[in-house]
Structures are given as structure tokens and as C-alpha cells.
C-alpha positions in Angstrom: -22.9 -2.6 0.0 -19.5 -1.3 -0.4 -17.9 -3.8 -2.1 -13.5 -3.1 -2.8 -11.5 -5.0 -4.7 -7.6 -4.5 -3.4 -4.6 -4.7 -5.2 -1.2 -4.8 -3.6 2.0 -5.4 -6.2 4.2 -2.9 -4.9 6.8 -4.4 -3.3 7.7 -8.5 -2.7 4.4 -9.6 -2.0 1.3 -10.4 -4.7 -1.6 -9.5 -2.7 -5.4 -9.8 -3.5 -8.6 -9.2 -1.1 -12.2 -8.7 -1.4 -13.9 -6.1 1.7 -17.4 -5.9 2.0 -18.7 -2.6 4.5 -14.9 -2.9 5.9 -15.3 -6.7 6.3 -12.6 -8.8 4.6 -14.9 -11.7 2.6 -11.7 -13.0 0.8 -8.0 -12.8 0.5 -4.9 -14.3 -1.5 -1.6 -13.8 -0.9 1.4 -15.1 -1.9 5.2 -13.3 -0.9 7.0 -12.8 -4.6 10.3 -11.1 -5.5 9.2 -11.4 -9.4 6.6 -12.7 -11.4 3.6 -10.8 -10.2 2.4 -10.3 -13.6 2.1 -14.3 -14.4 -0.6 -14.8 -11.1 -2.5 -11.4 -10.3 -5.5 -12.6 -12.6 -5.4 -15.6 -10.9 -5.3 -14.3 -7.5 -8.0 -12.0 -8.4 -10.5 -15.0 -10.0 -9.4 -16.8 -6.7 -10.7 -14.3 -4.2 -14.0 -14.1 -6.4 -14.1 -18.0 -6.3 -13.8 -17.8 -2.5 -16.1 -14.9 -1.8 -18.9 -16.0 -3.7 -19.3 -12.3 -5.5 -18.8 -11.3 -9.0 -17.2 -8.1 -10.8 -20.2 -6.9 -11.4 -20.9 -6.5 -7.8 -17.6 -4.4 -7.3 -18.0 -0.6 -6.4 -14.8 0.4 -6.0 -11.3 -1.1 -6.8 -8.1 -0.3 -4.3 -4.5 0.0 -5.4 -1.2 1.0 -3.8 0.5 3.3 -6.0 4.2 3.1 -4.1 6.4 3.8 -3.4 7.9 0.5 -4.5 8.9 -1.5 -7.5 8.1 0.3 -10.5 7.1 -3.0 -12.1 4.8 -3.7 -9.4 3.4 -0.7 -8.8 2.6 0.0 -13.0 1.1 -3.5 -13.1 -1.5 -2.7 -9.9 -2.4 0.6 -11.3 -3.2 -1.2 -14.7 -5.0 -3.6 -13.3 -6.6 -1.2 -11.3 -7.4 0.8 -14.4 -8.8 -2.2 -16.4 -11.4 -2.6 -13.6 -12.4 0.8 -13.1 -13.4 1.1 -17.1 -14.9 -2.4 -17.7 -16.8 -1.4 -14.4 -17.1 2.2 -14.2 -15.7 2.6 -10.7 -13.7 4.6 -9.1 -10.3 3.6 -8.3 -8.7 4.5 -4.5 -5.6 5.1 -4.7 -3.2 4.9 -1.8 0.4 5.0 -1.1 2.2 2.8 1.2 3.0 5.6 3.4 -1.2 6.1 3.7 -1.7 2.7 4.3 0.9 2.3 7.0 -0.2 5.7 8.7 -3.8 3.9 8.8 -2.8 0.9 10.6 -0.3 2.4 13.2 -2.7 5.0 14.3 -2.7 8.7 15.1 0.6 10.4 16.9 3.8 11.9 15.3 6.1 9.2 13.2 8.3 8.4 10.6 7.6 5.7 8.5 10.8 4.1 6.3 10.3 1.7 3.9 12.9 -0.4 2.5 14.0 0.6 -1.1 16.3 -3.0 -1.4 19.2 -0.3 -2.4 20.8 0.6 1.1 17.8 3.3 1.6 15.1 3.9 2.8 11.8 5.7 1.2 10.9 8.3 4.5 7.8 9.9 5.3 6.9 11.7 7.9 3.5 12.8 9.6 2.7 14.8 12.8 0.4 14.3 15.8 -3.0 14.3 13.4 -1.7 14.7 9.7 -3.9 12.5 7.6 -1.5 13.6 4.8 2.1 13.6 5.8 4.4 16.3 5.9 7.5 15.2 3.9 8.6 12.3 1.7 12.2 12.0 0.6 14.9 8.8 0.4 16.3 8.2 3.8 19.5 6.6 5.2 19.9 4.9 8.3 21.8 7.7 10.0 19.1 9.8 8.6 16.4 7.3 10.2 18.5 7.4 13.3 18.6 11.4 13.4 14.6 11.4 13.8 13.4 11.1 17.0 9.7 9.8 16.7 8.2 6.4 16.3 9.3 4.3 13.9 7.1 2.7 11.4 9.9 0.0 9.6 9.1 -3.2 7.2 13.3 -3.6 8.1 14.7 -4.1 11.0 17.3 -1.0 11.8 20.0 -1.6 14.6 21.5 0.4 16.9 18.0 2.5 17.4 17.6 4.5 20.4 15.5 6.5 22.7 11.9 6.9 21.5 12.3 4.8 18.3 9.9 2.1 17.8 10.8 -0.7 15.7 7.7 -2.2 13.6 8.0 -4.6 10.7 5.5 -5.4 8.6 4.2 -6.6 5.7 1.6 -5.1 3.3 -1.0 -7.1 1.7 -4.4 -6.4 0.3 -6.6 -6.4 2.8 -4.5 -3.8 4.4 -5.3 -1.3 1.5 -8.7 -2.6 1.4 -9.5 -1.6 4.9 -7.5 1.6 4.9 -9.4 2.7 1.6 -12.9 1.6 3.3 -11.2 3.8 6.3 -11.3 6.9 4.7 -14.3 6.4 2.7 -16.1 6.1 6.1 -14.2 9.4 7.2 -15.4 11.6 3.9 -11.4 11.8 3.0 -11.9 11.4 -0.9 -8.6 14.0 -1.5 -6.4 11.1 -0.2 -7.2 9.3 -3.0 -5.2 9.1 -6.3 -4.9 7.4 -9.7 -1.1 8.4 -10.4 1.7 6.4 -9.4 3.8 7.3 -6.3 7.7 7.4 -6.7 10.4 9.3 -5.2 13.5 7.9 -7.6 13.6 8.7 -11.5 12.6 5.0 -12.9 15.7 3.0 -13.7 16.0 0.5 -16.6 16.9 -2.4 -14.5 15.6 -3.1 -10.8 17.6 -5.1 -8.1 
């Protein structure tokens, strides 16, 4: 048994899942702009509750390191951390950008996530890069200027040509199965335990 518990607290949604052997056994999931640090211990007794399992049964615990909101992504990786030394288990690591790569599939693309500051953190991989190639904040007319597939959580008018407008929404069980994913695959240097940003950390967040 492979048994992942997934955290996902980097951007506006509290997310928690339970995957068995890439099987999702539990989830909860709630979209938040603040206050992910008053319900993630809840959301996590919640998904036990539902599964049936206990802590003691986990053998790995998931986490998406950002890019995102520093506040979010510090309070995943803590609880992340908390997990993996009550437990002794390793913690899998992955960035948003790995996550989305994971779920869109193989083929050149750019994947912009909205920063909630009139950007856009970019990333780009080629035709089979499991890691990607370049990350850097992105305008639109930046976004505009890169003709591949689009990966987008915000929709961006005006697009043209070969762009492909996806918006979606990362939760849990998305890291979950995207960790499982490259577990399967033998991809362990995918993995980290640091956080992912590509701004210096401001005092206040919008």
C-alpha cells in the first residue's frame, strides 16, 4: 500500500485528499481567500474520518510548494513537515507548475498561473521535459508572445493562433495523484522539501 496524504494551501483553495495505490479514498475541499490556517487540521481529521485509515497507516505525505501565497504555501510545507517527523515519511514535494504539467499531458506548453497582482507566474516545458525549462513572472503580452498551448487557471482575452485556454483549479487530489505519478515512474529528483517562489516575500499579500 501506498498510502499519500495531500496537501494543497497554495493559492485560494484549502484542499485535503487521501490516495491509496493512485486511488483517491477521500477528499475535502473547500475554495478560501484566507483563513487556511483555522481548518487544515480539520480537513485533514475529516478525510481520515471518511477514509476509514489512520496516520499511522500514511507512507508518504504530498505538498505543493508554489508558487503561490506565501502564507499558504509556508503553512502546507509545515504541515507537511509535522507529518513527515511524527511519521517518519518522506514528504513529495511538488510545484504547481509539476502538478499542472501532470494533468495536461506531454507536448510543448506554457503554463501561467495567476499571481492576483496583474501577472502571471510562467513556466514553460518542451515536447517531453518532465522538468520545465524556464520559470519567470509573466505579463499578458508576454503570455500572448508564446506561441504553444496554454495551461491558465485565468481566463486571458484576445488569445490567438495555437493558444489553448484551460482554467483550472488545484486541489489535493490533484498533487496526490501527480506525486503517486511519478513515484510509479522512478522520478524521485522531482521531488522537493523547499518552498517554490519566484518574488522576494512581501510583508503584506493582496
Amino acid at each position: 500500500m501506498t498510502l499519500i496524504l495531500s496537501l494543497e494551501t497554495s493559492a485560494q483553495m484549502c484542499s485535503v485528499a487521501l490516495t491509496d495505490n493512485g486511488n483517491v479514498i477521500a477528499e475535502v475541499s473547500e475554495e478560501l481567500s484566507h483563513g487556511q490556517s483555522a481548518v487544515l487540521m480539520d480537513f485533514i481529521g475529516r478525510v481520515f474520518e471518511k477514509s476509514g485509515c489512520k496516520a499511522q497507516q500514511l507512507t508518504h505525505v504530498a505538498v505543493n510548494r508554489g508558487p503561490g501565497s506565501f502564507t499558504g504555501i509556508r503553512l502546507g510545507l509545515a504541515a507537511a513537515y509535522g507529518f513527515s517527523v511524527a511519521g517518519k515519511l518522506p514528504i513529495l514535494g511538488l510545484s504547481s507548475f509539476q502538478i499542472h504539467r501532470y494533468l495536461a499531458g506531454q507536448g510543448a506548453m506554457l503554463i501561467a498561473l495567476d499571481t492576483r497582482r496583474d501577472d502571471f507566474y510562467g513556466c514553460f516545458y518542451g515536447e517531453k521535459d518532465v522538468q520545465p525549462q524556464w520559470t519567470k513572472i509573466m505579463t499578458v503580452q508576454d503570455i500572448k508572445g508564446e506561441k504553444v498551448q496554454l495551461i491558465t487557471d485565468k481566463l486571458i482575452s484576445g488569445t490567438q493562433g495555437e493558444f489553448h485556454e484551460k482554467v483550472q483549479q488545484l486541489t489535493a487530489k490533484n498533487g496526490g495523484l501527480a506525486a503517486w505519478h511519478f513515484l510509479q515512474q522512478g522520478k524521485i529528483d522531482v521531488f522537493s522539501k523547499e518552498p517554490f517562489y519566484l518574488r522576494p516575500a512581501a510583508v503584506y499579500e493582496k
